[in-house]
C-alpha positions in Angstrom: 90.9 103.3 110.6 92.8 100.6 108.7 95.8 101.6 106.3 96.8 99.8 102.9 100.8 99.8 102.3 101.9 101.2 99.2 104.1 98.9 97.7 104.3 99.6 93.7 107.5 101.0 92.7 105.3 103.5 89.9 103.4 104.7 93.4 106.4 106.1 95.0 107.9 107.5 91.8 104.5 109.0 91.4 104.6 110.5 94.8 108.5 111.4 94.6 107.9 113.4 91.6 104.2 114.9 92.9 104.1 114.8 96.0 104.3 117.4 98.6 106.2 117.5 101.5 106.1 118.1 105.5 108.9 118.1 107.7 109.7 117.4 110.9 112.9 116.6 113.4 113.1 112.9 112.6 111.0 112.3 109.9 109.9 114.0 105.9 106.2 112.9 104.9 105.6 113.2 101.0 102.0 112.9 100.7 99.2 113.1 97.8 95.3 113.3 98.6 94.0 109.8 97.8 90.6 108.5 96.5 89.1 106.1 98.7 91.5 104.6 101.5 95.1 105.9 103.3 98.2 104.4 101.8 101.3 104.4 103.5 104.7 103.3 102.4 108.2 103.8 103.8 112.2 104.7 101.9 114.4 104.0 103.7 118.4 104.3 102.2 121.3 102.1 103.2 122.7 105.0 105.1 121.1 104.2 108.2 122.6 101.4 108.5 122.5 97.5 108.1 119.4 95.7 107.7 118.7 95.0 111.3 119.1 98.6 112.1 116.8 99.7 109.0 114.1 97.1 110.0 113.7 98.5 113.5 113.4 102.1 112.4 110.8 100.3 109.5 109.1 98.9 112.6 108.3 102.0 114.9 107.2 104.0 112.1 104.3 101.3 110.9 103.4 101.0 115.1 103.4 105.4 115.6 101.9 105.3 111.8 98.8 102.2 112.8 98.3 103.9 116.1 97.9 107.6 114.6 96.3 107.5 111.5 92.8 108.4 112.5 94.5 111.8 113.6 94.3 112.2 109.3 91.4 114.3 108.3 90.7 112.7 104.7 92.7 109.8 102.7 96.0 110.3 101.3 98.7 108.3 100.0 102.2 109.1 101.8 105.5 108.2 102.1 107.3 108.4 105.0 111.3 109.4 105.5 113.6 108.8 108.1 116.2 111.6 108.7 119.6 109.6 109.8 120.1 110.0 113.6 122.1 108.5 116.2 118.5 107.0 118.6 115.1 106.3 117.4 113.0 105.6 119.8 108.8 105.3 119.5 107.9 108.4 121.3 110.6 110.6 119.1 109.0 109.0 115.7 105.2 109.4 117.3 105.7 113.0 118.4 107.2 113.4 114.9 105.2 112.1 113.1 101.7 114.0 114.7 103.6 117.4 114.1 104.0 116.1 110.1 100.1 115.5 110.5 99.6 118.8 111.7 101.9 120.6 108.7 99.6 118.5 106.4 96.5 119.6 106.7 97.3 123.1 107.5 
C-alpha cells in the first residue's frame, strides 16, 4: 500500500489540535482516521540537532513508515514524532513504530 505525505501546514495544525495520540520508546504518532488514502507527515524540532542529523532521523522513519504501512488496518492521516535520543537506528524506529500501530487500533 502506497502513502501520500502530508505536507499542508493547516493538516498538521488540524491533527495537533485533533488528533489522538500513541506512544512509544522512540517515537509519538498523532493520528486521525482518514477518508480514502494514508497520509503521513513528520515534526521534527531543532533540538535534535543540525540538519544533517534531523534528515537522517527524517529518513529511517519514511523507510520503517513505506515498509510497514500495510500493518494499518484502515486509512488515517498521522503525524509522526521523534523523541530526542542519543542513537537511532532502523530497527529501534521499526520496532517502534509497529508497537504505535498496535496502541492505534486497539
Amino acid at each position: 500500500m502506497r502513502y501520500a505525505r502530508l505536507k499542508k501546514n493547516t493538516d498538521f495544525q488540524r491533527l495537533f489540535r485533533k488528533g489522538k495520540k500513541a506512544y512509544s520508546r522512540y517515537l509519538t504518532v498523532i493520528y486521525c482516521p482518514a477518508a480514502n488514502k494514508t497520509v503521513m507527515g513528520i515534526a521534527i524540532s531543532k533540538k535534535h540537532g543540525k540538519a544533517v542529523k534531523r534528515n537522517r532521523i527524517k529518513r529511517l522513519i519514511r523507510a520503517a513508515f513505506s515498509n510497514n504501512v500495510e500493518r494499518l488496518n484502515g486509512c488515517y492521516s498521522l503525524i509522526i514524532l521523534p523523541k530526542i535520543c542519543e542513537e537511532y537506528s532502523y530497527a529501534d524506529m521499526e520496532k517502534s513504530l509497529i508497537s504505535c500501530f498496535g496502541r492505534m487500533e486497539g
